[in-house]
C-alpha positions in Angstrom: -34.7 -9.2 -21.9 -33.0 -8.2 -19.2 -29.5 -9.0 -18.5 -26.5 -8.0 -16.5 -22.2 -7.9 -17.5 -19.9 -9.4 -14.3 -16.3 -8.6 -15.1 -13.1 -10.9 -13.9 -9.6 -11.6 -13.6 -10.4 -15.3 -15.1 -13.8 -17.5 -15.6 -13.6 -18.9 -12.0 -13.5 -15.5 -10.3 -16.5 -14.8 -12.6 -18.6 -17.6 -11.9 -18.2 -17.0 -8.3 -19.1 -13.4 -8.8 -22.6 -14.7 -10.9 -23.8 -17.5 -8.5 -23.5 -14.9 -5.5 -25.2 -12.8 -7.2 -27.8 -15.4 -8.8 -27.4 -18.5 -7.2 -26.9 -21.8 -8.9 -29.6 -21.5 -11.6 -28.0 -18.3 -12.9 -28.7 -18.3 -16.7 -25.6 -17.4 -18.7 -25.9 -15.8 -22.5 -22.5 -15.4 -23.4 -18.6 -15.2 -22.3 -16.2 -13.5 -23.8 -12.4 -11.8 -23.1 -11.6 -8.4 -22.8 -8.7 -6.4 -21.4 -7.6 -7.9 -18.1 -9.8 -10.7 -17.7 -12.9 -11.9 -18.8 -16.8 -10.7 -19.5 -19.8 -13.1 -18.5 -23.6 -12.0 -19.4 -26.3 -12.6 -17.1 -30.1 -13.0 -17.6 -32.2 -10.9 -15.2 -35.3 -13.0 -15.8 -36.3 -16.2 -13.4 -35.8 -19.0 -15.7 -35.2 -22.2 -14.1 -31.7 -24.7 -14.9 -34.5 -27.3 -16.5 -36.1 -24.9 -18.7 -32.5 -23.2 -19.9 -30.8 -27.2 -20.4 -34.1 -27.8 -22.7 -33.9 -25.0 -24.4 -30.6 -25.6 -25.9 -31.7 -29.2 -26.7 -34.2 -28.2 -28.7 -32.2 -25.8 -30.1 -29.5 -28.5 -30.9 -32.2 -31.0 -32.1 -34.2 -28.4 -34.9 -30.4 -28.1 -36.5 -31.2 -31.3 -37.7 -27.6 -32.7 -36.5 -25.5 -33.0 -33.6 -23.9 -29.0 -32.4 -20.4 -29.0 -32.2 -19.7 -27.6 -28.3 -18.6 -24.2 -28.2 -16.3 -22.3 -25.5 -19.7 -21.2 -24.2 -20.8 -24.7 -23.3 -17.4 -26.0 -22.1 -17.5 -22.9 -19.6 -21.1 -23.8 -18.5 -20.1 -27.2 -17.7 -17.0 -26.6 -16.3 -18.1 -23.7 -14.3 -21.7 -25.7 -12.9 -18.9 -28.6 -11.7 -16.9 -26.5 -10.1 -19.1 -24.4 -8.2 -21.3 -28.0 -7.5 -18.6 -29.3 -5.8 -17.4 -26.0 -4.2 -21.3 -25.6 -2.8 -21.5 -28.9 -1.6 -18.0 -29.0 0.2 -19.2 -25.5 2.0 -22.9 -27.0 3.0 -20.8 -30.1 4.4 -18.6 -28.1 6.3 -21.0 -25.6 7.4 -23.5 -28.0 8.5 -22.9 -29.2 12.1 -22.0 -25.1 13.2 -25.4 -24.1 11.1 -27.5 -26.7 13.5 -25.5 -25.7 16.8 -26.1 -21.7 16.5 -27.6 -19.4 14.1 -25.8 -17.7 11.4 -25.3 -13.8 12.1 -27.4 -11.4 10.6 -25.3 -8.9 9.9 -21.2 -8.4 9.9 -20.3 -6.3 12.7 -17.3 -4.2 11.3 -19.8 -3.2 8.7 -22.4 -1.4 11.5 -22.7 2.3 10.3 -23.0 3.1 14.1 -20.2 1.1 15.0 -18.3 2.6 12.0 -19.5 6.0 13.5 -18.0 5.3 17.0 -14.6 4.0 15.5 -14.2 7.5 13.5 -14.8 9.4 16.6 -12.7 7.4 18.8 -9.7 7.8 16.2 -10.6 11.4 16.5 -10.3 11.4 20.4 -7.0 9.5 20.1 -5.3 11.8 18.0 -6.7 14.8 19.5 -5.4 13.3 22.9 -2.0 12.4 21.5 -1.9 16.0 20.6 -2.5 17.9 23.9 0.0 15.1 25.4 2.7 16.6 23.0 2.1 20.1 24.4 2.0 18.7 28.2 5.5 17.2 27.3 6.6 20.7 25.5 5.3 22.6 28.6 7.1 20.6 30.9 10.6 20.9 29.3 10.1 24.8 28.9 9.7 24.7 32.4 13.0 22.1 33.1 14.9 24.7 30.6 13.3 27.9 30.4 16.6 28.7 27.8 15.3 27.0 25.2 11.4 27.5 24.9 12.4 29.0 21.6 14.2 26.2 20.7 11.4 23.9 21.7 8.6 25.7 20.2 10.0 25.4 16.7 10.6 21.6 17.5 7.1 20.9 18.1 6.1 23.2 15.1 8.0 20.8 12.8 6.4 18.3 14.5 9.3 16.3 16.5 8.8 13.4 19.1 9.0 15.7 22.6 11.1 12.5 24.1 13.6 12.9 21.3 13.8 16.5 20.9 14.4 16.7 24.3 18.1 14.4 23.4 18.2 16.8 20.7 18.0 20.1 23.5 20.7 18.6 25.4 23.1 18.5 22.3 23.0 22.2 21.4 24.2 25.0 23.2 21.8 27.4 25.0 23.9 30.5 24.3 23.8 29.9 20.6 21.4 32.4 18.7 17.9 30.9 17.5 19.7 30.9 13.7 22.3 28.6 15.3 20.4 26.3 17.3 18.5 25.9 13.8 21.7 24.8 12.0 23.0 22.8 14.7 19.3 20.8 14.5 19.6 19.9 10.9 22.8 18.8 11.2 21.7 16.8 14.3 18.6 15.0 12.5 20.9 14.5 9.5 23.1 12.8 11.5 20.7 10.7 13.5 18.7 9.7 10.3 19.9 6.1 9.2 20.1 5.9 5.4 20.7 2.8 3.2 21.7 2.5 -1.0 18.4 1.1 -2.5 19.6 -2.5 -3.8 20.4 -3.0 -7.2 20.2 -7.0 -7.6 19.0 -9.5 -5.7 15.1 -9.4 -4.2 13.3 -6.5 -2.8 9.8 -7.3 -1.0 7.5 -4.9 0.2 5.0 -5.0 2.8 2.9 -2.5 4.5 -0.3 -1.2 5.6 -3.7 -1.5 2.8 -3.0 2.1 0.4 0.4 2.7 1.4 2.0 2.5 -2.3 3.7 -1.0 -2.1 2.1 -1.2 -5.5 3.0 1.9 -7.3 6.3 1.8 -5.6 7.3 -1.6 -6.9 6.1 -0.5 -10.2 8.2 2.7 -10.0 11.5 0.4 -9.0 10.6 -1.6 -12.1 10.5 1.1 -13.9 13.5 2.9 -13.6 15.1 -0.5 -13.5 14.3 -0.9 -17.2 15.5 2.7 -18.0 18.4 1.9 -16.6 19.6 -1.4 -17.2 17.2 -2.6 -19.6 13.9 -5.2 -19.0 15.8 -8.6 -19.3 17.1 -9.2 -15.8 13.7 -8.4 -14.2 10.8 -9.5 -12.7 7.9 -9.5 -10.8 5.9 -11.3 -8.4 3.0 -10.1 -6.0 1.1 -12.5 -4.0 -1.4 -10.0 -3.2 -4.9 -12.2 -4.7 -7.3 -10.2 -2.4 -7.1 -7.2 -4.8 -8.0 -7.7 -8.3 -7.0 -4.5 -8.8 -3.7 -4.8 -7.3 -2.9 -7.6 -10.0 -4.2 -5.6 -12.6 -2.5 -2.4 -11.8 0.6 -4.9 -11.6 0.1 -6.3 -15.1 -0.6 -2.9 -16.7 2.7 -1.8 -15.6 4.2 -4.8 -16.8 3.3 -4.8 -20.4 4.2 -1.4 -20.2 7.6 -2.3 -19.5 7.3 -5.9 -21.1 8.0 -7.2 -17.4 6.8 -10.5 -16.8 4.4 -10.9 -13.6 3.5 -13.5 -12.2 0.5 -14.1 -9.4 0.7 -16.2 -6.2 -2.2 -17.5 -5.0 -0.7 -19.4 -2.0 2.6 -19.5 0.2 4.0 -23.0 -1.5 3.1 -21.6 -5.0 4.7 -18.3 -3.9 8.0 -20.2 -3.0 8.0 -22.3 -5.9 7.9 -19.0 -8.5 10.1 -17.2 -6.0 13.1 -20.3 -6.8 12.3 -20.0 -10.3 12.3 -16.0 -10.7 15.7 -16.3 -8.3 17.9 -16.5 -11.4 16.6 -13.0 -12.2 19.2 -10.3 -11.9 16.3 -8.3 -10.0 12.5 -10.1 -8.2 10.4 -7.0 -7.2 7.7 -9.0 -4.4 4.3 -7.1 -3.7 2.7 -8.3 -0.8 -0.9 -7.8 -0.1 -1.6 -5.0 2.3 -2.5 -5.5 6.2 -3.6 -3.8 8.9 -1.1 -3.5 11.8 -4.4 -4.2 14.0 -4.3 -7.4 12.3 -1.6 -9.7 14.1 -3.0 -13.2 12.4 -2.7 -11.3 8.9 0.9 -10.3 9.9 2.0 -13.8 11.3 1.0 -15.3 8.1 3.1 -12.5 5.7 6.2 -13.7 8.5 5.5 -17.4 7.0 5.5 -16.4 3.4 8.5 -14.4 3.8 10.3 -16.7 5.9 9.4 -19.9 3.6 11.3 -17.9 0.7 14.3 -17.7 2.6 17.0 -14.6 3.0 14.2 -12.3 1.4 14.8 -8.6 2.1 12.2 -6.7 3.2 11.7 -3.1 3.3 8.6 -1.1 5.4 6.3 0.7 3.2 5.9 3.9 5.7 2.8 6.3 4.2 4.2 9.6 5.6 0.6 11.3 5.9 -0.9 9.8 8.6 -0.7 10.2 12.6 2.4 9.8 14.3 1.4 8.0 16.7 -0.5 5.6 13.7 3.2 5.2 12.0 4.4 4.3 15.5 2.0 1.6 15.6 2.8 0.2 12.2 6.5 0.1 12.6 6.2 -1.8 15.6 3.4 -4.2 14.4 6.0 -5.0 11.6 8.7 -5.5 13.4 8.4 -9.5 13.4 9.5 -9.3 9.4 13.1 -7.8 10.7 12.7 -5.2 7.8 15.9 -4.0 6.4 14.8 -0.7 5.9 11.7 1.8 4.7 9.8 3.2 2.2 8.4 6.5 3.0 5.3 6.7 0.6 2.9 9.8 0.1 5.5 12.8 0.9 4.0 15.0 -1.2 0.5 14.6 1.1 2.0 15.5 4.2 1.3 18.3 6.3 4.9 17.8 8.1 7.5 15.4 8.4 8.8 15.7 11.6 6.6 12.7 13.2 8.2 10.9 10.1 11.7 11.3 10.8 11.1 11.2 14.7 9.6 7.5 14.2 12.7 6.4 11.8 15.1 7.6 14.3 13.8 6.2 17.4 13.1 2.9 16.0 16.5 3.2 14.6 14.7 2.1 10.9 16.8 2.9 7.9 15.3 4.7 4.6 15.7 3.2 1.7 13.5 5.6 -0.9 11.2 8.6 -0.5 8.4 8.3 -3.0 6.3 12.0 -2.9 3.3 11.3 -5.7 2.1 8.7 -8.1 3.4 9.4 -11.2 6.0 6.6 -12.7 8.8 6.4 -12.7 9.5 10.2 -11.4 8.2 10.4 -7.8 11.0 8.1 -6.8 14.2 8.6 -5.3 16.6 7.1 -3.4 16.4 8.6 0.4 18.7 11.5 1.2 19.0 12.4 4.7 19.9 16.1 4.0 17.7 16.9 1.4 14.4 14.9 3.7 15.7 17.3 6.5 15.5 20.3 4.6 12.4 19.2 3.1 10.7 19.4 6.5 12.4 21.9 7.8 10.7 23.8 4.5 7.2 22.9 5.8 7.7 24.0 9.4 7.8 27.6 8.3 3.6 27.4 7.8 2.8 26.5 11.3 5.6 29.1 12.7 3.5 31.3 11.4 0.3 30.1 12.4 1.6 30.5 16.3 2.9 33.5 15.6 -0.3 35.0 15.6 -2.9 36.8 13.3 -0.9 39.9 12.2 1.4 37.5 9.8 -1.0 38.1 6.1 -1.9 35.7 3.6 1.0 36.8 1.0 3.8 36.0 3.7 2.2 33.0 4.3 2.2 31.6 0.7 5.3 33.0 -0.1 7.0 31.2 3.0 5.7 28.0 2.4 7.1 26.3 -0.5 5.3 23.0 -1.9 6.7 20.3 -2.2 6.7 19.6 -5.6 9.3 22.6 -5.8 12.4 20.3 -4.7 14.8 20.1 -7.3 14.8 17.3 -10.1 17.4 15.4 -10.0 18.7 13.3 -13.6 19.5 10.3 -13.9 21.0 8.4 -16.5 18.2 6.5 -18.2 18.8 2.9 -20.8 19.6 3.6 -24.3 19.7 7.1 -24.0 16.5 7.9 -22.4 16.3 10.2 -19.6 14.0 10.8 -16.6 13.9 13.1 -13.7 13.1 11.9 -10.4 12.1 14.6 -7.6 13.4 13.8 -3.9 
């Protein structure tokens, strides 16, 4: 015999899983829990609902007396009502739009040439965005021919043209190139908004899909616990379209012995939300969406808003374009965040775009997360040391303009990685200790 394992969060989730697969008549051998959820086995073979329902009666009736019901049968029978119902429900609403117009054949999104032309026209874009950088840095080397040095090692680290142009008008043009360098930090320390990373109270995190609101709220928890111990925590993540969000979540948690708790709606959201409030600290992970996707946004401004005086903070992944980061910040800017998460330092290329996009949306950082380990790629944001940090990385693609004649060894000895930065300690609960790289 044939048969096939469907793994789940809970029975319901598995059910669905089988009668997509199978349909209705989906014969069932056995259910059983395992780490994180459930197991259901499947039979392969065609055997109809009639055949399977006499089958156990003759089974039951060659015992000679009357089977006690097992889990087994109370899941069958729970599962075949809920899913009749379900089915039903979706045929009657289905119905009238099924007679009016065909169903689709296939989902567009999912077109492989369609797919095709979207990677290409992302290409296009950012290949676009970047010869309008260089127009932008040609014209101000021709408005002041003074500081073309000064500009081309702004655009090597990467910074908006509009604002290093204010920048430019800030520093002296007599100054020597060392100078003008100094003076920039300073400036971009300056300019860089930075907040405290709350230590009470609620902290909700939304954010693009794969930006590390996940990781990052279990790195807060984390340290949380090291620090002040696991009592006054908790967490609660309303993100049900990832299974493996939740699971990731409740890993961490019996890690830390953290209660989490899943949401799958906005009133059962609020209603844990009141009951969590008494919590010296609710970590709220959100499920991740597009900032193409304005419907998906309006409904994360209901669920936040229905909480009431929830802070949120931007989770900012500092590896993509630009431009993309541009788009994200102002697609979120509805949720009023508070301030940002830069996620994914350590898989940068630069971090100029980064800080240019924080600045001129005038968006405070809150933490700088640069890899996934946890609790250690965490730190609250320093403005100086983010500065140097990309200043660091700038030194690879001066050399890269400066020509051919530059060898490999000065090139890896002038560009540091950055997992170099230094560790810095902190204090840890009960005597523990961890080190947590900026």
């Amino acid at each position: 015999m044939q048969v096939k394992k469907y793994q789940a969060a809970d029975t319901q989730q598995a059910m669905r899983l089988v009668r997509a697969a199978h349909g209705p008549d989906a014969v069932i051998l056995d259910c059983r829990s395992i780490a994180g959820g459930v197991e259901v086995v499947v039979s392969l073979e065609s055997m109809p609902e009639s055949s399977f329902a006499s089958l156990q009666h003759n089974r039951a009736a060659s015992d000679g007396a009357e089977r006690e019901p097992t889990a087994l049968d109370a899941l069958l029978k729970r599962g075949k009502t809920d899913e009749d119902e379900r089915y039903q429900q979706e045929r009657k609403s289905t119905a009238p739009a099924q007679a009016s117009e065909p169903a689709p054949q296939m989902v567009w999104s999912q077109n492989e040439e369609l797919l095709t032309m979207k990677q290409e026209m992302a290409s296009m874009k950012s290949m676009l965005m970047e010869q309008l950088k260089g127009h932008n840095w040609q014209e101000a080397n021709q408005q002041a021919p003074e500081q073309q040095e000064l500009n081309a090692y702004l655009s090597a680290m990467d910074i908006d043209p509009a604002l290093g142009k204010r920048l430019c008008a800030e520093i002296p043009a007599d100054e020597s190139d060392t100078v003008q360098r100094e003076m920039l930090k300073m400036l971009l320390v300056k300019k860089l908004a930075v907040q405290s990373p709350p230590s009470s109270g609620a902290i909700c995190l939304v954010g693009p899909q794969g930006a590390g609101k996940t990781t990052t709220i279990a790195k807060i928890a984390a340290q949380y616990v090291l620090t002040h111990g696991r009592s006054g925590i908790a967490i609660l993540t309303t993100d049900t379209a990832r299974v493996g969000a939740q699971e990731q979540l409740r890993a961490y948690g019996r890690i830390l012995q953290v209660p989490v708790h899943v949401a799958g709606s906005e009133e059962e959201a609020v209603k844990t939300y009141r009951l969590l409030r008494k919590k010296n600290l609710v970590l709220i992970d959100t499920a991740g969406i597009s900032f193409r996707d304005k419907q998906g946004i309006n409904e994360l401004y209901k669920l936040v808003s229905a909480m009431q005086d929830v802070p949120v903070y931007l989770t900012l992944p500092a590896d993509v374009e630009t431009y993309v980061q541009s788009e994200i910040i102002d697609a979120y800017s509805s949720l009023n965040a508070q301030g940002a998460v830069l996620t994914r330092i350590d898989e940068a290329m630069r971090l100029g775009g980064s800080l240019s996009n924080l600045i001129q949306h005038r968006l405070p950082l809150v933490w700088c997360a640069n890899g996934p380990r946890v609790p250690q790629n965490l730190s609250a944001a320093d403005a100086g040391k983010l500065v140097n940090m990309a200043v660091r990385m700038t030194k690879a693609f001066e050399i890269r303009r400066q020509g051919p004649q530059t060898t490999a060894i000065e090139t890896k000895l002038e560009t540091p990685a950055v997992a170099d930065t230094p560790a810095v300690p902190m204090r840890a609960h009960r005597g523990s200790s961890l080190n947590v790289r900026v």
